[in-house]
VOFIPA-603920 format. One record per residue (C-alpha): x, y, z. Coordinates in Angstrom, 2 decimals. Layout:
BEGIN
(r (X, Y, Z))
...
This chain:
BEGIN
(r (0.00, 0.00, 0.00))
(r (1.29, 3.89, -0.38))
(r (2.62, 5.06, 2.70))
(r (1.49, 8.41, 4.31))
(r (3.12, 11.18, 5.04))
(r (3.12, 12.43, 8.65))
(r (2.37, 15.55, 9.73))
(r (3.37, 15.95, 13.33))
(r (1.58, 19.25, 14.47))
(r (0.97, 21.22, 17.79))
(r (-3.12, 20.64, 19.29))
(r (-5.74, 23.12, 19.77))
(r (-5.80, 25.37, 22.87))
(r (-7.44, 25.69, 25.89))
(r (-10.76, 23.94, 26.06))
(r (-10.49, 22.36, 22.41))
(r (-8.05, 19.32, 22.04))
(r (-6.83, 18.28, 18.80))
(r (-9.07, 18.29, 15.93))
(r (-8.60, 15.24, 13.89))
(r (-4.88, 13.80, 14.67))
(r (-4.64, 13.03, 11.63))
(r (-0.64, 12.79, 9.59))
(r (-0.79, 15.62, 7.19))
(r (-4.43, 16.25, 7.65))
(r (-5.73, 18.37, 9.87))
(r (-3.64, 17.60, 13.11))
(r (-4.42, 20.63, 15.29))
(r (-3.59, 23.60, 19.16))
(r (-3.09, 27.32, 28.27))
(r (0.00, 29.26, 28.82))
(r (1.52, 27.88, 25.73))
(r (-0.15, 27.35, 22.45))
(r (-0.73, 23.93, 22.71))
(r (-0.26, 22.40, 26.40))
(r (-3.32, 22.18, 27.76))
(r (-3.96, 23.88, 30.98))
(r (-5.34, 23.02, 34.37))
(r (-7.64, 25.49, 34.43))
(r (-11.01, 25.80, 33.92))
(r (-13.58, 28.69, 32.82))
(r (-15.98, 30.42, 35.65))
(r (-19.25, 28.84, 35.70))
(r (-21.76, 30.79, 33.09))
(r (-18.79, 31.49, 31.13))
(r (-18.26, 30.96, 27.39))
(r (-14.69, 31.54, 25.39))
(r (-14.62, 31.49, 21.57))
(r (-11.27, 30.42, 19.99))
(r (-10.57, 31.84, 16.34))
(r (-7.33, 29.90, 15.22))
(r (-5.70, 29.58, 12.09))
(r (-2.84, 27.10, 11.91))
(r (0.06, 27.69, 8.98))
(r (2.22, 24.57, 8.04))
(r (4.75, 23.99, 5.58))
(r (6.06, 21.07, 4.63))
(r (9.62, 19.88, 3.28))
(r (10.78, 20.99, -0.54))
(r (11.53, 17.93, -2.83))
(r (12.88, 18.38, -6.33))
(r (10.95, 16.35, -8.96))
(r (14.55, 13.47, -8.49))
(r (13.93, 13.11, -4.64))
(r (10.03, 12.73, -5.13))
(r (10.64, 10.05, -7.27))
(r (13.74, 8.28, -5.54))
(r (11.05, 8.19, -2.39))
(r (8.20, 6.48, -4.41))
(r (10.62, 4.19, -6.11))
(r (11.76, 3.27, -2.59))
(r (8.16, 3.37, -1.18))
(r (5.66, 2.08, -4.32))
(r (4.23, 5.78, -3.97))
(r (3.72, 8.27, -1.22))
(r (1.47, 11.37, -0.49))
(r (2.75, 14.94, -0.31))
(r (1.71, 18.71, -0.47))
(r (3.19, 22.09, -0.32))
(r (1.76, 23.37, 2.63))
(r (-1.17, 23.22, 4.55))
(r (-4.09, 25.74, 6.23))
(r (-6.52, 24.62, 9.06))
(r (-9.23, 27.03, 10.72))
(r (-10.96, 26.55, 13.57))
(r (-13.34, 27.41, 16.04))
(r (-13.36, 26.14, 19.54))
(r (-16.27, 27.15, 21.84))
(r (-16.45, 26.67, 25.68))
(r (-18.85, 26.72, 28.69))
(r (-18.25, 26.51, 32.20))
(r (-21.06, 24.84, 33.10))
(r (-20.27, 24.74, 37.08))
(r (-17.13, 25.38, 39.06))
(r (-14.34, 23.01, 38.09))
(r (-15.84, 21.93, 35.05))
(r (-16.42, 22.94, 31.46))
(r (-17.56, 21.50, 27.86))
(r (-16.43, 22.57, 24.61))
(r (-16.67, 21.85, 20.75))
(r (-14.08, 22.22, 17.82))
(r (-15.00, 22.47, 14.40))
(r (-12.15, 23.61, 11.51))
(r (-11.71, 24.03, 7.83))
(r (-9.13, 22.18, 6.29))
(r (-7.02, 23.12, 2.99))
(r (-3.95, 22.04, 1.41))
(r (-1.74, 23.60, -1.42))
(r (-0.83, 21.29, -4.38))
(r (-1.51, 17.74, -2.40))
(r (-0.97, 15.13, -5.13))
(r (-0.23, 11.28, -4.74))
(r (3.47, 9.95, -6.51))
(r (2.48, 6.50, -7.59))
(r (5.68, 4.22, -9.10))
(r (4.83, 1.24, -10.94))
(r (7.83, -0.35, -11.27))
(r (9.49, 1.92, -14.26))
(r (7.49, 5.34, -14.66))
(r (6.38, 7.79, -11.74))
(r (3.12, 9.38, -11.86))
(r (1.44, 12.22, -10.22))
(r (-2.18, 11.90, -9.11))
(r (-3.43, 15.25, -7.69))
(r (-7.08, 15.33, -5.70))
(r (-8.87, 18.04, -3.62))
(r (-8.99, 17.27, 0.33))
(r (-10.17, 20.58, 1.55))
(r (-13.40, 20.81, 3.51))
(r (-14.77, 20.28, 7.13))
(r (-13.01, 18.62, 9.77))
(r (-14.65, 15.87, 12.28))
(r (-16.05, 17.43, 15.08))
(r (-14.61, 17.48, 18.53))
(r (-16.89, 17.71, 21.53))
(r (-14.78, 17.81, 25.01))
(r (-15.23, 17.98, 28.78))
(r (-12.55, 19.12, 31.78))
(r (-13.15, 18.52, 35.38))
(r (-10.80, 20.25, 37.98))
(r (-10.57, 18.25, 40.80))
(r (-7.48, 19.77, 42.54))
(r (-6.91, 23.69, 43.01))
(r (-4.88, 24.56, 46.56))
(r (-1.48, 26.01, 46.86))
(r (0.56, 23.85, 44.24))
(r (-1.91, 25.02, 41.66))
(r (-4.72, 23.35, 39.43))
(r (-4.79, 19.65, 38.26))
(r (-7.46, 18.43, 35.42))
(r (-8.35, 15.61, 33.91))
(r (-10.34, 16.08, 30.44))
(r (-11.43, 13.64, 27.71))
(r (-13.72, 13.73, 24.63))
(r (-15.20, 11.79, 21.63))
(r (-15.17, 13.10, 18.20))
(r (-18.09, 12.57, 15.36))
(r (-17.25, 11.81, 11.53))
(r (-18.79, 14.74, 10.33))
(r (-15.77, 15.71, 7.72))
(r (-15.01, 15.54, 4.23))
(r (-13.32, 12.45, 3.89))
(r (-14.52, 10.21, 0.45))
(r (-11.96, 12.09, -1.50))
(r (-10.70, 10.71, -5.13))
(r (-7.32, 11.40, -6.92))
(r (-7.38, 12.37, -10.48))
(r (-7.39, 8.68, -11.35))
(r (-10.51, 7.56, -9.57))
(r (-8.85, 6.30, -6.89))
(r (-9.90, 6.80, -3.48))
(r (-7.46, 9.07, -1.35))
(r (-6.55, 7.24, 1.93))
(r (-8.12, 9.21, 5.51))
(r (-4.78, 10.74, 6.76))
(r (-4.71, 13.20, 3.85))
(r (-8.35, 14.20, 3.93))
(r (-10.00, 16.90, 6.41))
(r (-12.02, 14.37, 7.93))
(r (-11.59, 10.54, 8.81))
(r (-14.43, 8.89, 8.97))
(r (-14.47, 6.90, 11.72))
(r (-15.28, 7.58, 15.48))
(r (-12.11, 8.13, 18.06))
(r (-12.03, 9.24, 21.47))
(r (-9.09, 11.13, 23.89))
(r (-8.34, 11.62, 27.22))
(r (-5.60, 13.18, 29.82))
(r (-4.14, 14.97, 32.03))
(r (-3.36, 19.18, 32.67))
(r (-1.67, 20.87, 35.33))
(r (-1.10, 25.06, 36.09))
(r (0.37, 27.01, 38.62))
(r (1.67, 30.84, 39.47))
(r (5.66, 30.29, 39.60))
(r (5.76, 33.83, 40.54))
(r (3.10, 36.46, 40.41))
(r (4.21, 36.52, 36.71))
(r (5.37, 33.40, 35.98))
(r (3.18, 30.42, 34.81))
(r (3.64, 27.15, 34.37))
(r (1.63, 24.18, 32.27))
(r (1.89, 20.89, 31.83))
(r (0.02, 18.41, 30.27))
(r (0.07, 14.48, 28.33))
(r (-3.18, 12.50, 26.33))
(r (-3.70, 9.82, 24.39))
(r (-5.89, 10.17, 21.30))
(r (-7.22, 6.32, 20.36))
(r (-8.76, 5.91, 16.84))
(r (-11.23, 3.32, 15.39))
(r (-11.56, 1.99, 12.27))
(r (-13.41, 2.82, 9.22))
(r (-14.05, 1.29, 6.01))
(r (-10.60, -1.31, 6.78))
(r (-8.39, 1.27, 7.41))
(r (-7.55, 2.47, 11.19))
(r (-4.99, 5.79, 11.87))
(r (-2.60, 4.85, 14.28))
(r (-3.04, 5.95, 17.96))
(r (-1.50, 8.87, 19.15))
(r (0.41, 10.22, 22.43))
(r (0.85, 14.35, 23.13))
(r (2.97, 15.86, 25.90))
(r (3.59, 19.49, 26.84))
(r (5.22, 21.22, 29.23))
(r (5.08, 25.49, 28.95))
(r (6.23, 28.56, 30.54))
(r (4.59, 31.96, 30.05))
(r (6.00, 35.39, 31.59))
(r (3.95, 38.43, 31.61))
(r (5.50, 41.92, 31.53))
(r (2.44, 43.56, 33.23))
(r (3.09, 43.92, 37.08))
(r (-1.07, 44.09, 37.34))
(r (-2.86, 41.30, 36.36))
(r (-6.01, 43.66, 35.98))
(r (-4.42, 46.04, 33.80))
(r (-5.01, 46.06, 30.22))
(r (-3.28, 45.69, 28.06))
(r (-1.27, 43.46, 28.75))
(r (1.73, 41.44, 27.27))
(r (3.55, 38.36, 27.26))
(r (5.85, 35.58, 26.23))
(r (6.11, 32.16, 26.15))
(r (7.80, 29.12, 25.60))
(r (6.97, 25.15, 25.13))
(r (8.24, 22.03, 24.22))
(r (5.44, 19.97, 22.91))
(r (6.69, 16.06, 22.05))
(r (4.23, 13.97, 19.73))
(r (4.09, 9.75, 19.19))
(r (1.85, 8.31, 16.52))
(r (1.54, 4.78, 16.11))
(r (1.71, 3.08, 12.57))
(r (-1.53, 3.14, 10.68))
(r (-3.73, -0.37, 9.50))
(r (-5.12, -1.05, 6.74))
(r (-7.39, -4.59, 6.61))
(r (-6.06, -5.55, 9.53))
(r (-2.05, -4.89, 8.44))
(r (0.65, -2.26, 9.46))
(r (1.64, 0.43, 7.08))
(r (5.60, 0.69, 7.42))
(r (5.53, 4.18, 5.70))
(r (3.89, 5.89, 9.07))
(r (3.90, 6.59, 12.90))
(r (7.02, 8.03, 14.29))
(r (7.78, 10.74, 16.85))
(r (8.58, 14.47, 16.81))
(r (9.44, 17.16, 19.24))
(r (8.50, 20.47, 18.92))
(r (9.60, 23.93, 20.62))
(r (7.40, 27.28, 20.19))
(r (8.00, 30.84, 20.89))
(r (5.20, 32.65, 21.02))
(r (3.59, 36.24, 22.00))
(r (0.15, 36.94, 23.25))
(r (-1.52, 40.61, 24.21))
(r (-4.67, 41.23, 26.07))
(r (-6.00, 43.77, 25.19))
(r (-8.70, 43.70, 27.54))
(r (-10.70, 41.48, 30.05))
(r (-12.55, 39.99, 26.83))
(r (-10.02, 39.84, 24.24))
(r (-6.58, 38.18, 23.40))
(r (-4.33, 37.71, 20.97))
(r (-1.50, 34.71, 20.36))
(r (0.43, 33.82, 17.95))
(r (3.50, 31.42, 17.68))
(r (5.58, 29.30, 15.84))
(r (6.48, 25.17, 16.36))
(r (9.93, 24.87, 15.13))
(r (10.28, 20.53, 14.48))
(r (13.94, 20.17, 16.47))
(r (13.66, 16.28, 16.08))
(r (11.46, 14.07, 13.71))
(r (11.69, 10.56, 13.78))
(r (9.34, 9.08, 11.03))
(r (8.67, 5.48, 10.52))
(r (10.16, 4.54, 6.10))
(r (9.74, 7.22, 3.51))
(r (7.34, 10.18, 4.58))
(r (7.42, 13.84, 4.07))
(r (9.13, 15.89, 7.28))
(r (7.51, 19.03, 8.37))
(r (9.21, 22.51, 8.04))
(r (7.72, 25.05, 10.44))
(r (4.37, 25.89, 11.55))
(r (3.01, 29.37, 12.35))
(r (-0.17, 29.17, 14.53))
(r (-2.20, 32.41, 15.41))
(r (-5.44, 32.35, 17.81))
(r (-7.88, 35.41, 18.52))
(r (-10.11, 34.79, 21.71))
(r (-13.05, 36.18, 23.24))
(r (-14.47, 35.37, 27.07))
(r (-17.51, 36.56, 28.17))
């Protein structure tokens, strides 16, 4: 079978966890960008998370494309990659909120290189559309003077575009589409607390599991994140308000199956770090943007490394 490419991006934020996990799908993004915090919103709260996340994906001349699907029998690949998303989120009562994610997905050039033994041939197809939907829940059961622990879970619904075709008639395999088709759950773990009246730190780990759908299953997935934010604003009730961070976000996915068999050509492990900047500019409003820089990739056979990702999220609580 082809092998995928992987596509080993940062989560959603706050209340939202990652969209659809997928390799070079949509993969998705508290004090970092994509740790997820301990926190949890007021009761009778809602946030709403505008995000937009940029990737681009390694440059192959038309020789190393098909040196890889020589090697491989044929792999997928694209220039770069867009997903939007909005994440909405309700405290429902104290220590304990809900949320839903919903994105666009949309990918520059994405094309299959097929090698059948002498030639190699390019198959493009169109994956962009809806992603699955996400819906998510976090309970705070700890909050005292080491700071906030959470445990959160969810269950996403099949309700993206994924019966996609090449330009052969062929059907495109999940991990490329917006969508996967099949049902999958998550759950973890979140922790927060005030290092110093300006200092915060986050740390978090899940486990995404997928199902299967139509014989083929995307391989299971592991997140960790550990990040530390420093605001320059003495006065945490004074806007605006400005501030840094940093985080080290480390991802595992597990090989993909299809009827029942391993694809060699996927799963691996990657470790990310991201700077990143966010401004309040008021109690209802905030800015962040950042950038994942991939310090170490690790990818199972041939499949397409990622570049750098530029992430950017607008948020509104009220």
């Amino acid at each position: 079978m082809k092998p995928l490419m992987r596509l080993l991006t940062v989560s959603a934020a706050v209340a939202a966890t990652t969209q659809l996990m997928a390799d070079h799908g949509p993969g998705t993004s508290g004090g970092g960008a994509s740790t997820q915090s301990g926190e949890t919103l007021r009761p009778g709260k809602f946030s709403i998370d505008l995000r937009t996340d940029y990737t681009e994906f390694e440059n192959l001349s038309a020789t190393q494309i098909e040196a890889k699907a020589a090697r491989a029998g044929g792999f997928d690949l694209l220039d770069r990659s867009f997903l939007s998303t909005v994440g909405v989120s309700y405290g429902v009562v104290e220590d304990f909120q809900v949320g839903l994610t919903l994105g666009y997905y949309h990918a520059v050039n994405a094309r299959e290189a097929e090698f059948d033994g002498v030639d190699t041939e390019i198959l493009t197809f169109d994956p962009d559309g809806l992603t699955d939907l996400w819906l998510t829940g976090k309970y705070r059961f700890y909050r005292g003077p080491i700071g906030s622990l959470a445990v959160f879970g969810g269950a996403k619904f099949p309700t993206g575009k994924f019966d996609v075709k090449n330009s052969a008639g062929e059907r495109v395999e999940p991990s490329a589409t917006a969508g996967s088709g099949s049902y999958d759950g998550m759950g973890g773990a979140a922790y927060s607390r005030f290092l110093t009246s300006r200092i915060t730190l986050d740390a978090s780990g899940q486990y995404t599991f997928r199902t299967e759908a139509d014989d083929f299953r995307l391989g299971d997935r592991i997140d960790a994140g550990l990040a530390l934010a420093y605001r320059f604003t003495e006065d945490i009730q004074k806007f605006p308000q400005f501030g840094i961070f940093g985080e080290a976000n480390l991802r595992h996915l597990f090989k993909s199956e299809e009827d029942g068999e391993d694809d060699p050509n996927t799963g691996g492990s990657a470790l990310f770090l991201t700077p990143g900047v966010r401004a309040g500019f008021n109690r209802n409003i905030s800015f962040t943007v950042s950038a994942p820089l991939p310090v170490w990739q690790d990818l199972n056979g041939t499949q397409l490394k990622t570049s750098y990702k530029v992430n950017g999220a607008l948020t509104f609580t009220f």
